[in-house]
N, C-alpha and C positions, 0 to 999 in steps of 0.2 A: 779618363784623364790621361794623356800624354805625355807625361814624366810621372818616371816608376822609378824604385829602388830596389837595390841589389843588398841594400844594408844586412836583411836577412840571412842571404847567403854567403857572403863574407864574415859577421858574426860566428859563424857556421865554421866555418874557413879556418877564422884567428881562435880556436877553439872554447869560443864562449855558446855556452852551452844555455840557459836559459835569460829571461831578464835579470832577477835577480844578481846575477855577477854581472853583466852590465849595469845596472844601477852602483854596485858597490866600485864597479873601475870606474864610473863618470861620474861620478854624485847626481844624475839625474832623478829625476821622479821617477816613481814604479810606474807610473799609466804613460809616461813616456820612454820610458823602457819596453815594455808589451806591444805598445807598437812598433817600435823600431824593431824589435824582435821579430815581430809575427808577421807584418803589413806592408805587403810590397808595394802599394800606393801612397804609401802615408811617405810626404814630403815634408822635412823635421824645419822648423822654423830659424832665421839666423840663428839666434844663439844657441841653441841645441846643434846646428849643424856645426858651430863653432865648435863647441864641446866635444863632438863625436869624433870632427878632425884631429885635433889636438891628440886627445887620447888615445885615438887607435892610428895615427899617424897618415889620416888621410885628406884627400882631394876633395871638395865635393864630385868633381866627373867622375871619380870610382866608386861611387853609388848610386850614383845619380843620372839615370837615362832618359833620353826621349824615345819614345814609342807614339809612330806616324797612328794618325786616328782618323783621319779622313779616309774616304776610298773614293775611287773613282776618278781619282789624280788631281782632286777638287783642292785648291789652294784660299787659302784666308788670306786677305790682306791686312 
């Protein structure tokens, strides 16, 4: 998959330490908490990504990367 997250390591960053305290600063669910936490491929759906901006006062491009997945300089149209 071609778009990754940095969510984890910014969490990290903003000194939130497990899901748990994410859960309690977003009112998110715990099982979308653990991912956001743990899963740098896990791409949070609008409203979630809604949520996560808000509260921790971000972009989606500051979590949200593309990572080229092709090789061999092969383009999709």
């Amino acid at each position: 998959m071609p778009v990754k997250s940095r969510l984890p390591e910014l969490l990290k960053e903003r000194k939130i330490q497990n899901p748990y305290q994410l859960e309690k600063l977003t009112g998110l669910g715990r099982g979308t908490c653990r991912r956001a936490f743990i899963d740098p491929l896990w791409v949070p759906n609008p409203q979630v990504m809604e949520v996560i901006c808000k509260t921790l006062g971000l972009q989606p491009g500051d979590f949200l990367y593309y990572e080229e997945s092709c090789k061999g300089g092969e383009v999709f149209n």
